[in-house]
Structures are given as C-alpha cells and as structure tokens.
ZADO-1210 file (C-alpha; in nm, 4 decimals, padded with zeros to 6 digits):
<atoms>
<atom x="-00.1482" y="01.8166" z="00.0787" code="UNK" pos="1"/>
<atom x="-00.3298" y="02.0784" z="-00.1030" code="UNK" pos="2"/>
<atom x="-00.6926" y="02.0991" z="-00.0342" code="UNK" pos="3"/>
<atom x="-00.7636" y="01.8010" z="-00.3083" code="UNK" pos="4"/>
<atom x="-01.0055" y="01.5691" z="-00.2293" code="UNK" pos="5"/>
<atom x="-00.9263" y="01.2186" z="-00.4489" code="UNK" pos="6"/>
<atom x="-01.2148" y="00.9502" z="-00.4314" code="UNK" pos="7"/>
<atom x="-01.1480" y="00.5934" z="-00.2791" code="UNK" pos="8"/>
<atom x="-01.0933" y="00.4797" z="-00.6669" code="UNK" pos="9"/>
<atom x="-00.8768" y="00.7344" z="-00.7531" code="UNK" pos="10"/>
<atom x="-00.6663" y="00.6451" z="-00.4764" code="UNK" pos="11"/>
<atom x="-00.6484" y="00.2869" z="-00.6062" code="UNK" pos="12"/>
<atom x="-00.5637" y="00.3727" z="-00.8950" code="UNK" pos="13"/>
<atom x="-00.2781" y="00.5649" z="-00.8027" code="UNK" pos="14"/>
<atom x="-00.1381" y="00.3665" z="-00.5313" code="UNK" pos="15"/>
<atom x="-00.1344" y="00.0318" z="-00.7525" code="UNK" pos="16"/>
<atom x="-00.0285" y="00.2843" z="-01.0663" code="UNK" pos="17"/>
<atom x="00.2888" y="00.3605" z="-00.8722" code="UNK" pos="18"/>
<atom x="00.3280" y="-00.0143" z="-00.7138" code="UNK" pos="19"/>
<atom x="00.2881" y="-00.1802" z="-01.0068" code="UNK" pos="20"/>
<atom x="00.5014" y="00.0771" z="-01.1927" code="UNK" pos="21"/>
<atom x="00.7882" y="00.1001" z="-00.9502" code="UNK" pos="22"/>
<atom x="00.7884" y="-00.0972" z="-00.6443" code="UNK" pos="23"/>
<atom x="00.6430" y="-00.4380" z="-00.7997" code="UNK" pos="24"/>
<atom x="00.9686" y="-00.6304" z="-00.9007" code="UNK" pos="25"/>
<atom x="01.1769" y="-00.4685" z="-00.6255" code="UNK" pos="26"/>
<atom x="00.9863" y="-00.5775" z="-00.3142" code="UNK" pos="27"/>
<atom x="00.8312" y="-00.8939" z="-00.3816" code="UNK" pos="28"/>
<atom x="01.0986" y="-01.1495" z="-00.4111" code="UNK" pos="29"/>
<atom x="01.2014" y="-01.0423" z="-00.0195" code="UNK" pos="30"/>
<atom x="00.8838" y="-00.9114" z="00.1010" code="UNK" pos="31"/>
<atom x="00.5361" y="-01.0894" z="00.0125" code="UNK" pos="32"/>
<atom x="00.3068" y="-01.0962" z="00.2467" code="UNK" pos="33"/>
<atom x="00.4165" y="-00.7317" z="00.4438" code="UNK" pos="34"/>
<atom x="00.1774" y="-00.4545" z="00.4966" code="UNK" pos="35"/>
<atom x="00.2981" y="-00.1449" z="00.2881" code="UNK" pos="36"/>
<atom x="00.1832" y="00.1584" z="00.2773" code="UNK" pos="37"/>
<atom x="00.1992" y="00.3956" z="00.0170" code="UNK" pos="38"/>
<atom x="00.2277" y="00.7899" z="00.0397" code="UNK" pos="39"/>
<atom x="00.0633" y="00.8265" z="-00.3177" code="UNK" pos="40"/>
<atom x="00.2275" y="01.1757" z="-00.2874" code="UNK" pos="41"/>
<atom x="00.5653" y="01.1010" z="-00.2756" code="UNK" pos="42"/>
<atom x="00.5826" y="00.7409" z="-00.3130" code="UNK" pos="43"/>
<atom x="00.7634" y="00.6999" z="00.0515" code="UNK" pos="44"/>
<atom x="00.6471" y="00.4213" z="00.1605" code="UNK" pos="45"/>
<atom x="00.6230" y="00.1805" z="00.5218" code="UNK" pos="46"/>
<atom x="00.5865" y="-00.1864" z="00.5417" code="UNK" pos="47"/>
<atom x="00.5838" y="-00.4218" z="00.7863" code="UNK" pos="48"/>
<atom x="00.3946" y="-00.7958" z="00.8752" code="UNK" pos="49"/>
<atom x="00.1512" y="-00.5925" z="01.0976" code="UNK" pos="50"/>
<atom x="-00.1014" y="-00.3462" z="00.9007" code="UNK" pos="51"/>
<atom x="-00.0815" y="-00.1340" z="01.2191" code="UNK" pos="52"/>
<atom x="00.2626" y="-00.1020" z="01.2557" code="UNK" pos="53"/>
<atom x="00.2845" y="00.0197" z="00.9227" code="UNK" pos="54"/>
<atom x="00.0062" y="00.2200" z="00.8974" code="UNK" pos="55"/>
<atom x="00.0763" y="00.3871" z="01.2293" code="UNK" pos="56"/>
<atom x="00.4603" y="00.4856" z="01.1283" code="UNK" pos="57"/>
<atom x="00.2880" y="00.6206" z="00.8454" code="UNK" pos="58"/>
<atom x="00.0872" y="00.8155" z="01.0004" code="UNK" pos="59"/>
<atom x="00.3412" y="00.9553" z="01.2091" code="UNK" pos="60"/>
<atom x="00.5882" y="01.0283" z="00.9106" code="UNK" pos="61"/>
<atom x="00.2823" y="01.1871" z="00.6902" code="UNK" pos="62"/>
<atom x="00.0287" y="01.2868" z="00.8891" code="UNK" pos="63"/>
<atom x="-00.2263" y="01.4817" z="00.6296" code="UNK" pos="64"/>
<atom x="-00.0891" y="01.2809" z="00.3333" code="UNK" pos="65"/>
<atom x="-00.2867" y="01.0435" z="00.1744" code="UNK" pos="66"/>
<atom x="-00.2171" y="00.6542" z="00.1385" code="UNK" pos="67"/>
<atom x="-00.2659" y="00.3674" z="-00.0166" code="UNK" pos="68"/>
<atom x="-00.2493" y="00.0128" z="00.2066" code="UNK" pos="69"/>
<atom x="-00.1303" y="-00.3197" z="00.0162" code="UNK" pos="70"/>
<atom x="-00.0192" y="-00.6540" z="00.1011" code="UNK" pos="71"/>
<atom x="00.2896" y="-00.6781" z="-00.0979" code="UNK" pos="72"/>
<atom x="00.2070" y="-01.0054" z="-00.3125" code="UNK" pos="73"/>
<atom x="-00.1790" y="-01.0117" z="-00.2878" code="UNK" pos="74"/>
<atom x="-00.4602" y="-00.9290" z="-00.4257" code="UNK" pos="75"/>
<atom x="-00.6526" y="-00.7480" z="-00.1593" code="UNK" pos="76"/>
<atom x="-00.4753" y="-00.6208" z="00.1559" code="UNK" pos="77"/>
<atom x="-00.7536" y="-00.7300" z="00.3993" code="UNK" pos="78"/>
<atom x="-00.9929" y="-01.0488" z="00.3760" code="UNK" pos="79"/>
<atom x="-01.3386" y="-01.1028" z="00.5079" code="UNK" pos="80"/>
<atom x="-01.3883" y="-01.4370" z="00.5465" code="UNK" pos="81"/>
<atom x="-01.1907" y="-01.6162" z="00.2721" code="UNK" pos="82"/>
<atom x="-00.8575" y="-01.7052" z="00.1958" code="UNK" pos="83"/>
<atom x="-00.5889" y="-01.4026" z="00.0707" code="UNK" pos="84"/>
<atom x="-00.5443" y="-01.4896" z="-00.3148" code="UNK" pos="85"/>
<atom x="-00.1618" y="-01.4561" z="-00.3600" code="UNK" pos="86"/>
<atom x="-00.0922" y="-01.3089" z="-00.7329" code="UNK" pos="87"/>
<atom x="00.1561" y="-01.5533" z="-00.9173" code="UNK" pos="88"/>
<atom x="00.3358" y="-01.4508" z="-01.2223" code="UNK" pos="89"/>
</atoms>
C-alpha cells in the first residue's frame, strides 16, 4: 500500500461500500455467521467461523494491506456484552 493513511471510518465505509456492493447477495445465503475479512484494496477476501483464523490467513496473504473484519450476516462483527443483531431482509 502506498503510504496512505485512511481513518477507522473511512475504512468502514469502504469495506461495507464494497460488501454491500458486491459480496452481500453472494455470501449470505451459504455463509452467515463467518468471519470475513476484507482487503479493501483489492477486495480479496478470507472468511472463516473463527475471527482468528481468518484474520490470521489474512494477514499472511496481505501483510501491509489494510482490512476490513465483518460477520457475514450481522450487524457488528464483535459484541460486548449483548446479543449479535442478525440483519434480516
């Protein structure tokens, strides 16, 4: 990546920009509730039912690209302390 630094917003923007956009319809029939994470770069992207798993192959695939982490079907990726909030049409 070139030396551009994008804010945590602008990186949420982007990431559910190209999600929404693109991977939306295709992955959540078969895949709600998997980790995926986004290379807002290229939109390559990892998934899996552990975060880490995902987010390490990631890592290893892009090392100094930046990402975007979902949880294909929800709201919020993570939760503290309350229940995940699926999204239904």
């Amino acid at each position: 990546m070139a030396n551009v630094t994008l804010s945590p917003e602008e990186i949420g923007r982007r990431g559910q920009e190209y999600y929404d956009r693109f991977l939306r319809d295709k992955l959540e029939a078969e895949h709600t509730g998997k980790y995926l994470v986004l290379n807002i770069e290229t939109g390559e992207y990892e998934m899996d039912r552990d975060e880490r798993i995902a987010f390490e192959r990631a890592r290893t695939r892009w090392p100094s690209n930046v990402v975007y982490i979902l949880r294909v079907g929800y709201r919020t990726a993570a939760r503290l302390g309350a229940r995940h909030t699926r999204i239904r049409p």
